[in-house]
C-alpha positions, -999 to +999 in steps of 0.1 A: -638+579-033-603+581-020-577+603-029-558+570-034-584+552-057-588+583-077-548+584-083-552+545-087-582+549-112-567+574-141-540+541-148-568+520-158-583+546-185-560+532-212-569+498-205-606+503-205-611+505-242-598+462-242-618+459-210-650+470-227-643+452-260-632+419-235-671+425-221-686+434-255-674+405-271-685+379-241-720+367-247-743+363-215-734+342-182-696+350-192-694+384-199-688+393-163-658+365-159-643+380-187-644+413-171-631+406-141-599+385-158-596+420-176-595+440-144-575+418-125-549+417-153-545+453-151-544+458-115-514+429-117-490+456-135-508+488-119-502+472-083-461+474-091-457+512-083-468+510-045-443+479-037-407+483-032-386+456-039-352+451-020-324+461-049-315+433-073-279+434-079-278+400-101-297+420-123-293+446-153-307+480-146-322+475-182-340+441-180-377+440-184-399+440-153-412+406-153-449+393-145-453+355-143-488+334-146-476+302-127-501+270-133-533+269-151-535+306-167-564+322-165-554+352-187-553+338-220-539+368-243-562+393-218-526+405-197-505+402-225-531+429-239-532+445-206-491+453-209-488+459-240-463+490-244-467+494-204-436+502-185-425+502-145-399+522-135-386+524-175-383+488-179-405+473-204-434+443-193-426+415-198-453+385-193-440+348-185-459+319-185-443+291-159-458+257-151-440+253-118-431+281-091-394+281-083-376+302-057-352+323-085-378+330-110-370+364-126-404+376-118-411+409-097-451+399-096-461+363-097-499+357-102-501+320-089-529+299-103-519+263-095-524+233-116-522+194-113-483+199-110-483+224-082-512+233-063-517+274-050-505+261-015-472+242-032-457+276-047-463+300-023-447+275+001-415+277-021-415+309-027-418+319+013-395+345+013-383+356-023-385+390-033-417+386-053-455+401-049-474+371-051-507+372-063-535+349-057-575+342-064-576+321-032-581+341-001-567+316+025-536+312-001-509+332+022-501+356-006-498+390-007-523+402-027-557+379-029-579+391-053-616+386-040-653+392-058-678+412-040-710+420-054-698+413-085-666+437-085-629+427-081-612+436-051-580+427-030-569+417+006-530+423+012-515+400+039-483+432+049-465+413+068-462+384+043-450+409+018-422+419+051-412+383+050-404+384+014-386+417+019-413+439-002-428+471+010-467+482+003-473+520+000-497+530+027-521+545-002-527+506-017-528+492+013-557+518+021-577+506-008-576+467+000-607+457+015-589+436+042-549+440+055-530+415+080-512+438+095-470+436+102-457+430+134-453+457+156-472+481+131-492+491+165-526+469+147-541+442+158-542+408+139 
């Protein structure tokens, strides 16, 4: 293990008493689903302290730091458990729900699920370039973060220079621990 994952891993201790009740309470085929919605709500607000946003002078110092499910949420009341008394930076959590993407959304971290209304490929195409990490299950989405499943455990593939276009920086140490990385330009990597 890492010196990164086992900085990363300590965060998730006080969400693992709600991930094993989430798993508990699941019967059979669905347990593992459940667990994985669980661990990928918590890595949505544990991701925040490796990005840098670009300051945000349309906005109070004291506002909450938001985290928006856009489309067909997958959550349920799982991230809204997740957050629960969970700050960034000394600005409360706060969880929106939005059934369309839009450019000037407050959100800092937009999980983007799609729906009938606005398919995955629709948001991220209007929010090309807004100052938001934006989080996807589909791996040819064109998000930051894509949260994939291998052998049965939830993992994530950051696209860095998507996050340059929006003006956000990843910390070296989570971009260590993604299992893939498209590199920025001129980082001296190959795509």
């Amino acid at each position: 293990m890492t010196v990164a994952a086992r900085s990363f891993l300590p965060g998730l201790l006080p969400a693992l008493p709600a991930l094993l009740a989430i798993s508990l309470s699941a019967g059979g085929a669905t347990a593992q689903p459940r667990l994985d919605l669980a661990v990928k709500a918590t890595f949505l607000y544990k991701l925040a302290p490796f990005v840098d946003w670009p300051p945000d002078p349309a906005g109070p110092a004291d506002a909450g730091f938001d985290i928006c499910v856009v489309g067909d949420d997958p959550f349920g009341p799982t991230l809204d458990h997740a957050v629960a008394g969970q700050q960034i930076g000394g600005r409360p959590i706060m969880v929106r729900r939005l059934p369309l993407a839009a450019h000037d959304a407050p959100c800092k971290i937009m999980f983007i699920a799609g729906s009938h209304g606005q398919s995955v490929h629709d948001a991220l195409k209007i929010m090309r370039g807004a100052p938001v990490l934006t989080v996807t299950d589909d791996q040819r989405s064109g998000a930051v973060i894509d949260f994939v499943i291998d052998q049965g455990r939830v993992h994530f593939r950051i696209d860095d220079q998507t996050a340059a276009d929006d003006g956000l920086a990843v910390s070296s140490k989570l971009l260590s621990l993604a299992v893939t990385v498209n590199p920025r330009r001129g980082s001296g990597e190959r795509r």
